[in-house]
Each structure stands twice: as C-alpha cells, then as structure tokens.
C-alpha positions in Angstrom: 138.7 107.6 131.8 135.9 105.2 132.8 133.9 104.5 129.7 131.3 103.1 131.9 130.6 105.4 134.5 127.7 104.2 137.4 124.3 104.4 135.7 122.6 106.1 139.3 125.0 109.2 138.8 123.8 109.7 135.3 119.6 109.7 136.5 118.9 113.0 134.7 119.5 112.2 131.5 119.0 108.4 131.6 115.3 108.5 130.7 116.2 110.5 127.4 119.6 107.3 127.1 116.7 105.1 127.4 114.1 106.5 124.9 116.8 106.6 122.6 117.9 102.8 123.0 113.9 101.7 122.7 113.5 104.4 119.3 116.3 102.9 117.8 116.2 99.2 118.8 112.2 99.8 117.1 113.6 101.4 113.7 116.2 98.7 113.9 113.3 95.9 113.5 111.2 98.2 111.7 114.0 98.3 108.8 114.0 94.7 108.9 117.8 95.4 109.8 118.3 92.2 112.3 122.1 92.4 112.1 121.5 95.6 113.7 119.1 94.4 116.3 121.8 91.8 117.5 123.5 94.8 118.3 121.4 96.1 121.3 122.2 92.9 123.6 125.3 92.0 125.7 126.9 89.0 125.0 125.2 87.4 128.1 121.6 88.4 127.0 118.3 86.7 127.0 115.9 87.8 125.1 112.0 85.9 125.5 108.9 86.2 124.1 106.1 85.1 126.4 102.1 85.2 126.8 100.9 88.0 129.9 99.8 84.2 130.9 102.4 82.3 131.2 104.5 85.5 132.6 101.7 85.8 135.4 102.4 81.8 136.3 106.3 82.4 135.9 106.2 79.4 133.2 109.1 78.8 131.4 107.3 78.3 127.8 108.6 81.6 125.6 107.2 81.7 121.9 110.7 82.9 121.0 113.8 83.0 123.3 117.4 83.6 122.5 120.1 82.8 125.3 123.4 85.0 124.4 124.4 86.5 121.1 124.9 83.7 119.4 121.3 82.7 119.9 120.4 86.0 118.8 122.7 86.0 115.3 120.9 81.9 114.5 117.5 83.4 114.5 118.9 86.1 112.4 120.4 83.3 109.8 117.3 81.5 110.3 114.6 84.4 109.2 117.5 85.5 106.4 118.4 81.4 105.1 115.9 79.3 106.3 112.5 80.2 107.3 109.6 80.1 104.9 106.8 83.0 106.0 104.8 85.3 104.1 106.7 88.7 103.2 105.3 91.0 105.7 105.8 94.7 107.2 106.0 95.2 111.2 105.9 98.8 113.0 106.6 99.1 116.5 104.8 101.8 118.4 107.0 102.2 121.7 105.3 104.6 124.6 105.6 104.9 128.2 109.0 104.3 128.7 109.5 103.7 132.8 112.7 103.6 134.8 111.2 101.2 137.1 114.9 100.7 139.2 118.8 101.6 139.1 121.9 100.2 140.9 125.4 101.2 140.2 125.7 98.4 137.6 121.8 97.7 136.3 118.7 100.0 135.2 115.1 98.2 135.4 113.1 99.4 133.2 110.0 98.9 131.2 107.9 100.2 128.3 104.4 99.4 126.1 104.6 98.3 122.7 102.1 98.0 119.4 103.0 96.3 116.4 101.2 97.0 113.3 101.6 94.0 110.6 100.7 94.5 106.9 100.9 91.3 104.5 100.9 91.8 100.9 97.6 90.4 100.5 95.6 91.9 103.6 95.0 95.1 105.3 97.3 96.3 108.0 96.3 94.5 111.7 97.0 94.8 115.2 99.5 91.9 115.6 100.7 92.3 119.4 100.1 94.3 122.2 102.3 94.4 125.2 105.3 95.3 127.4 108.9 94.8 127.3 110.8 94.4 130.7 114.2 94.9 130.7 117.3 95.4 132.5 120.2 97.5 131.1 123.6 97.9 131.4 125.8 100.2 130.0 128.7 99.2 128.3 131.3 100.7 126.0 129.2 103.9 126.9 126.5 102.8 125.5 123.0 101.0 126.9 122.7 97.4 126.4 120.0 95.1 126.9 121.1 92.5 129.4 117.6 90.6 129.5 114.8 92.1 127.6 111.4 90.0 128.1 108.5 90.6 125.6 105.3 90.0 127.8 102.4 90.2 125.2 98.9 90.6 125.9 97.4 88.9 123.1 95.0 85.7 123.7 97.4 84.3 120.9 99.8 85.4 117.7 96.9 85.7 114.9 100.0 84.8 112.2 103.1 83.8 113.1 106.0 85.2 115.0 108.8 85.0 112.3 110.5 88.5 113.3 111.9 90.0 116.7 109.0 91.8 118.9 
C-alpha cells in the first residue's frame, strides 16, 4: 500500500490535513516544544524568516534561515545551550489558511499569522505580523514542510527573534 498517495486525489480533505499541520506546528512553538517543531520539516527543508521588503525585492537577507534538519536541530541547541535572551511567552494566531496550488508531489499553500509576546517585565505586545508561504509534501502519510518562508510585515522585530516564527 502506498503510504504516500498523490496529494491532488486527496483535495477534499486536504484543506482540513492542512489546518491541522499549521494548528499543531503553532502549539508546537507555543509550548516552547522546538524538538517537536524540527518535526514538521523534511530533511531537505528551508525554513526563512524575511522582511515583506526584502521578500518584495527577492533579497536573499533572512533574519533567521535554516537549510535542512540539521540546521533546524542547531538553532534548537542554540535557544536550549547557548543563547542569552529574556524569558518570554509567544502565541501564534494562524488564520486564513489558502491552498494556493497542488501537483501530484507538492501543495502551495499559504496562511496569516499573529504572534502575541509577553516578557516577564512588560505587558503582552504585537510582536509580528505576517504570512507563511509554503510548500508541502506528504510523506510517511503525513504533511511536511518542504520550504516554509515567514514573510513578516513588520517595519522591524521590536525585540529580538530568539524563537521560530
């Protein structure tokens, strides 16, 4: 039996597959549970984290990007071992989730994000608006983020990006 089946034959419940992969890849982050996070990418991945500017321009300058998984598992050892940054609380509010494209192989899609940041000595903030463009594949049976790009919308990152968007 196929474990990976084509992803256009499986259109009507791929938007509700989808939903499901942004909820969980959010609570993932959410519960500050990066080994987790690592989780939603194939091996290939990149994952980047880039101003609506330098998006528009197609300029190469990310604030964060990760090529593969073991990219993805340093800047996990790095927020867990290394990094010094204020303790801090992110939630993700995910909404319009699009299915902008599908081939037998790839899903394009796309969906808004707000994160909320609360440091211990502050009120709760609007730390970054955007979108996340991504393509998908599915593998084992299960959606994976081949390339997910975190386009913000933000004149600039009022703190500092320590954790995944």
């Amino acid at each position: 039996m196929d474990m990976n089946p084509p992803l256009a034959t499986t259109a009507p419940g791929l938007r509700a597959e989808l939903r499901d992969l942004y909820d969980d890849y959010a609570a993932a982050l959410d519960d500050l549970d990066f080994e987790r996070w690592t989780g939603f990418f194939t091996d290939d991945c990149v994952y980047r984290v880039v101003s609506m500017e330098n998006f528009k321009e197609n300029l190469p300058l990310s604030t964060m990007a990760c090529h593969g998984a073991g990219s993805l598992r340093d800047r996990v050892a790095a927020i867990r071992e290394t990094a010094v940054f204020e303790p801090r609380i992110l939630r993700r509010m995910v909404s319009g989730v699009r299915l902008n494209a599908t081939a037998p192989d790839e899903i394009r899609a796309q969906a808004n994000f707000a994160i909320f940041e609360a440091l211990s000595d502050r009120e709760p903030h609007l730390f970054m608006v955007g979108r996340y463009l991504d393509r998908v594949v599915r593998q084992a049976g299960q959606l994976k983020l081949r390339e997910r790009v975190c386009v913000y919308d933000n004149y600039r990152v009022r703190t500092s990006l320590v954790f995944p968007v």
